[in-house]
N, C-alpha and C positions, 0 to 999 in steps of 0.2 A: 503605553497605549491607554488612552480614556476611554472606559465601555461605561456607558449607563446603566448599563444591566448588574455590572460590578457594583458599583455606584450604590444601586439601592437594592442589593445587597439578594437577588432573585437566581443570581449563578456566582458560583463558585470553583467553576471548570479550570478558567485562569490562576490559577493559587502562585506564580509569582508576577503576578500584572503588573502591581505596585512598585516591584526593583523596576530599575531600569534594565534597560535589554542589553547594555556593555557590562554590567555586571552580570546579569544573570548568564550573560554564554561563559564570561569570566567563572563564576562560581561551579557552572557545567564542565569546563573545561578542565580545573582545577579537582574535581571530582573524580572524574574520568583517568585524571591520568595520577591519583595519588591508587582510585583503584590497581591499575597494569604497573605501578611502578615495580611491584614486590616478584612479578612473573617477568619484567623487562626493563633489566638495568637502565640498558644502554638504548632506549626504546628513542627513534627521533622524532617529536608530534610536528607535523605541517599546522599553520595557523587554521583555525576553525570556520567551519562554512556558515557566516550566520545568513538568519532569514531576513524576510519584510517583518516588520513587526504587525502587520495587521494584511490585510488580505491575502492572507500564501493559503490557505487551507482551500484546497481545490475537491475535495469528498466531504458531503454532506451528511450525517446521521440523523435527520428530525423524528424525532416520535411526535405523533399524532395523537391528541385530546382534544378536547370538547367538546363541542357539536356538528351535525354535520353545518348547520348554517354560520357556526362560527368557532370553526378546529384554531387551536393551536399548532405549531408548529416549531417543537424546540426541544425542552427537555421535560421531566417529571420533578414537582416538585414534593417535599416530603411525605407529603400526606397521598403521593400520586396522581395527582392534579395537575393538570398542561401549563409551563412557562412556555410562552412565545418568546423566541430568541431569531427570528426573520430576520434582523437588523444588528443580527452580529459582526460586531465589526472583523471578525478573524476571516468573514471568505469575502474572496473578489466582488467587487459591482458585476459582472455577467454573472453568476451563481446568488447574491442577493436580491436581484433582480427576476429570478426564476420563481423565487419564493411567494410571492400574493399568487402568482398565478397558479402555481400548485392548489397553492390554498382554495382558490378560487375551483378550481376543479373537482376537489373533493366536495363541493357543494353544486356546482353541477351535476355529478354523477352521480350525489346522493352515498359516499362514501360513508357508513357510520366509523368516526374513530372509535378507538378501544378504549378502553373503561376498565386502569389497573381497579381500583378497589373493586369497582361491579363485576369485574371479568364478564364484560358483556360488550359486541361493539363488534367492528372487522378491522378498520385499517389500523396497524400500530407503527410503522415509521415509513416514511419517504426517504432516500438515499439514491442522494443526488450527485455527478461525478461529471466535472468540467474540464473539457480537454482544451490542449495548448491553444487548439486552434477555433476555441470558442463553442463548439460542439459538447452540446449535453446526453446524457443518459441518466433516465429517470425510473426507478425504482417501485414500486407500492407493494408492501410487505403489510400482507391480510391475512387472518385465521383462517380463510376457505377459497376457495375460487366463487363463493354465490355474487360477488359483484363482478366478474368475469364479464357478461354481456354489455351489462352497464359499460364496462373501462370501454371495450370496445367501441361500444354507440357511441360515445362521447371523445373517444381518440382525435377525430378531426378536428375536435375543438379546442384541446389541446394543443395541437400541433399547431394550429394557426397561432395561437399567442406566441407558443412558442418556436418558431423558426429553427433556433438550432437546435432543439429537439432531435435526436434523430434514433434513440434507441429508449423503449420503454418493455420494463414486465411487470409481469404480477408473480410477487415470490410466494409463496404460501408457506404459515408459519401458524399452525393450531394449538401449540402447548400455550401456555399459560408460565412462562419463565424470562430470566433475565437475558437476552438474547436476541442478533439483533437482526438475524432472517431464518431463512429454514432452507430443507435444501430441494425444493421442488421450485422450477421457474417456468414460468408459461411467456415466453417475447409476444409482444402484441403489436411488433414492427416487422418492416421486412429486415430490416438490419437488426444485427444480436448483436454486433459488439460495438464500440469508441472508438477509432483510430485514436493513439494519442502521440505525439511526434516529439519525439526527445533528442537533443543533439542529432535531428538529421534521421533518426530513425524510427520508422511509425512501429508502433508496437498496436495490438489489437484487444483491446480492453474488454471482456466478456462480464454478465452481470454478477459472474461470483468471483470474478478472479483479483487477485489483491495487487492493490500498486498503491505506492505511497501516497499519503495526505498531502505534503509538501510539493509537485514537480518541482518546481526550481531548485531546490535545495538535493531534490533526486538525480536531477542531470546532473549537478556537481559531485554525487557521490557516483553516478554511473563512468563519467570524464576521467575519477580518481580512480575507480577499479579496474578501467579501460589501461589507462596509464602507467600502472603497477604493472600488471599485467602483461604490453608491450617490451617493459623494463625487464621483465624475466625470459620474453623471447621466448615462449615453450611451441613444441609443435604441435603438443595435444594438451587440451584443456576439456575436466569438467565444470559445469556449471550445476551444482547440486539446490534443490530447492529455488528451481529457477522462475516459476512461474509463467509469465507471458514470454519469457524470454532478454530480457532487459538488459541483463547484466551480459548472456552469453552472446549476444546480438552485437552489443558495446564493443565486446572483445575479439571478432572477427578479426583474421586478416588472412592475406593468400601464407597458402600453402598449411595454417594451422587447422587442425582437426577440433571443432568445435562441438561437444556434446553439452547439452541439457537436459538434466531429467524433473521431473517434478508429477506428483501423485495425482494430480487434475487434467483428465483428461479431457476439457474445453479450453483448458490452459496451454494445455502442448499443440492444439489445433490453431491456435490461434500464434503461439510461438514456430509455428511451421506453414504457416501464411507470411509474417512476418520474413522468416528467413528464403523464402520464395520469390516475396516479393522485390528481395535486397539483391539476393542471386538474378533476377529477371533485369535490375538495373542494372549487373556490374559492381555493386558495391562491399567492400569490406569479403571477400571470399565466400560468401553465403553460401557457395555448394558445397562448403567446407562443413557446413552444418547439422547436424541431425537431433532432432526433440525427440524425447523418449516417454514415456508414462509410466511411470513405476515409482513406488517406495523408495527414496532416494539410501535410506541406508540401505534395506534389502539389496536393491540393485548394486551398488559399491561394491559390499561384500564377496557378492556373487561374480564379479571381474576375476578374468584372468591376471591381468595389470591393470596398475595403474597409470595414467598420465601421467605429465611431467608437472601440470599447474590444477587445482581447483580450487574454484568460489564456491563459496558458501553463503546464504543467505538464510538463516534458517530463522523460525518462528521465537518469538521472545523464551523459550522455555529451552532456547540456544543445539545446541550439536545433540548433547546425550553424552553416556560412557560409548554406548554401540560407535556411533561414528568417529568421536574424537578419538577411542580408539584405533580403530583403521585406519585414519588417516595418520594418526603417530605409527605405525608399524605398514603405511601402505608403499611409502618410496616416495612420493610426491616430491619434488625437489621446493616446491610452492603452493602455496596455500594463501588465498586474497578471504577472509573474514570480516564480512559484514552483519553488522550486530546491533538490535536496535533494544537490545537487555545488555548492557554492559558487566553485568551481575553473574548473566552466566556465561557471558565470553571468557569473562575473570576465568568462573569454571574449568570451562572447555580448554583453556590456554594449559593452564594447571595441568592435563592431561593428557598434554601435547611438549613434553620437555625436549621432543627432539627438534624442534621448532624454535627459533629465533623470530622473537618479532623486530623488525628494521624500522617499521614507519606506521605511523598511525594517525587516523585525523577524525576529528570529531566533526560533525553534520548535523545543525542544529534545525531539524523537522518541524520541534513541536515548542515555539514559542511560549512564554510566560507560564510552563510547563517544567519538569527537572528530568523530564523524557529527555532523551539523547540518543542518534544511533553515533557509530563508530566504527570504521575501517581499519583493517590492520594489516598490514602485509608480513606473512612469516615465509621465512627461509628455512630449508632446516639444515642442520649443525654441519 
């Protein structure tokens, strides 16, 4: 892919831009599975999910510099100073198209960006997030709520450029650190969350709740986890570190008992509208359903049994000994491991011997990048 930005030399985000994209899934792939060789002989990889090479990134992270009559809107450079990056080629024309108008707002409103060296200023990033179906939600992450009235007064003008606009907050984020909201949200629409529709199924996108950069590249890893899944025919399945519901939503069918648990409770709200909504049409057994809120290892643990199948999705820093644990000594006949740290799947697998892994497939998210997630379906012994 050709970026100008590359080019003259103001981002360095892309760091394998330059290979080509047949090798670089090549060189990922090649990676990935010299890592799981040593934990799975006889391990069988399905070919690799690549992406678009240039518009798949569907979640925006801009921080916000300069001024308010002429903010940047992109990343910080050395000296922490605003590169505008608007015209990155990595997101869709519907999401680089949102970006002047952003821009433009913040100087309507009178938004002061923030100011790393001065530590002075309120807006520090816009996080922006485009669903399948064209529908945005837009973010503004400030050190206070004092431009609160402001957002307000100025929302309808917003919303008219923007049409598909249809969910906006204000996060509030006071420290002074690398990071990239905080955890206070004030919605300044009538709608809180995204619908976002994957393979057939809307899931409901809330301002903190995480879902992958990629969709396209997500529905094929959700279709594969779905698919594994069916393959082992279990009657009860959990779905550990579920989030919005994505994965255990996928894996519905009549008669199987589907739980989900995950520590976010606007997460589990919205993965139980989700599953309501599926139950209300008919589809995929949805009353088979139930979202939990809880500590997903606390909760394990704390089982009487366990199910016959669980997914795992867990955050880059992988399982832990607590869980891989319990699950090597829980009974599970199956286990679907989705992993977007291959490093410490490695790990996790390692402490999991009574587990075979059968099948695995890399899902390549994050373009021109040596990021990688990877699926793995284990048996055990």
């Amino acid at each position: 892919m050709q970026c100008a930005y590359w080019d003259a030399g103001v981002c360095r985000s892309c760091t394998l831009i330059e290979t080509p994209y047949a090798a670089q899934l090549d060189h990922k792939q090649a990676g990935v599975e010299a890592l799981l060789a040593p934990l799975a002989p006889g391990l069988t990889w399905r070919d690799p999910v690549g992406s678009d090479e240039a518009g798949f990134r569907t979640k925006a992270k801009m921080v916000v510099a300069g001024t308010i009559d002429a903010p940047t809107l992109g990343i910080l450079d050395a000296d922490g100073l605003g590169t505008d990056l608007r015209r990155c080629g990595l997101y869709p024309p519907a999401l680089s198209a949102a970006f002047p108008v952003l821009a433009e707002f913040v100087t309507v409103a009178s938004l002061e960006p923030y100011s790393v060296p001065e530590r002075r200023g309120e807006l520090k990033h816009i996080l922006v997030t485009l669903a399948p179906s064209g529908g945005l939600m837009a973010r503004f992450v400030m050190r206070s709520t004092e431009a609160l009235t402001r957002l307000r007064k100025h929302l309808p003008w917003l919303m008219e450029r923007l049409p598909a606009l249809s969910v906006v907050t204000l996060n509030v984020l006071p420290e002074h650190k690398a990071v990239t909201e905080g955890d206070r949200e004030i919605v300044l629409t009538a709608a809180d969350t995204l619908p976002m529709t994957v393979n057939g199924v809307t899931l409901h996108l809330g301002p903190r709740s995480f879902f992958q950069t990629n969709t396209d590249v997500a529905s094929a890893l959700y279709r594969q986890v779905a698919a594994w899944v069916d393959g082992a025919a279990p009657a009860s399945l959990w779905d550990l570190y579920c989030g919005v519901g994505g994965l255990a939503l996928h894996c519905l069918a009549p008669g199987r008992r589907v739980t989900g648990v995950e520590i976010s409770d606007a997460a589990i709200e919205s993965a139980r509208l989700s599953a309501a909504e599926m139950a209300a049409a008919g589809i995929g057994g949805a009353t088979e359903a139930a979202f939990l809120a809880a500590d997903a290892v606390a909760w394990a643990q704390n089982q009487d049994s366990a199910p016959e199948a669980v997914v795992v999705n867990p955050p880059r820093r992988g399982l832990g000994p607590d869980l891989a644990g319990w699950l090597e000594h829980s009974g599970a006949k199956t286990v679907v491991y989705s992993s977007c740290n291959p490093t410490s799947l490695a790990r996790d697998l390692e402490a999991m011997p009574s587990y075979v892994a059968r099948e695995a497939r890399l899902f390549d998210m994050f373009p021109h990048t040596g990021h990688g997630e990877v699926g793995v379906l284990l048996e055990r012994r």
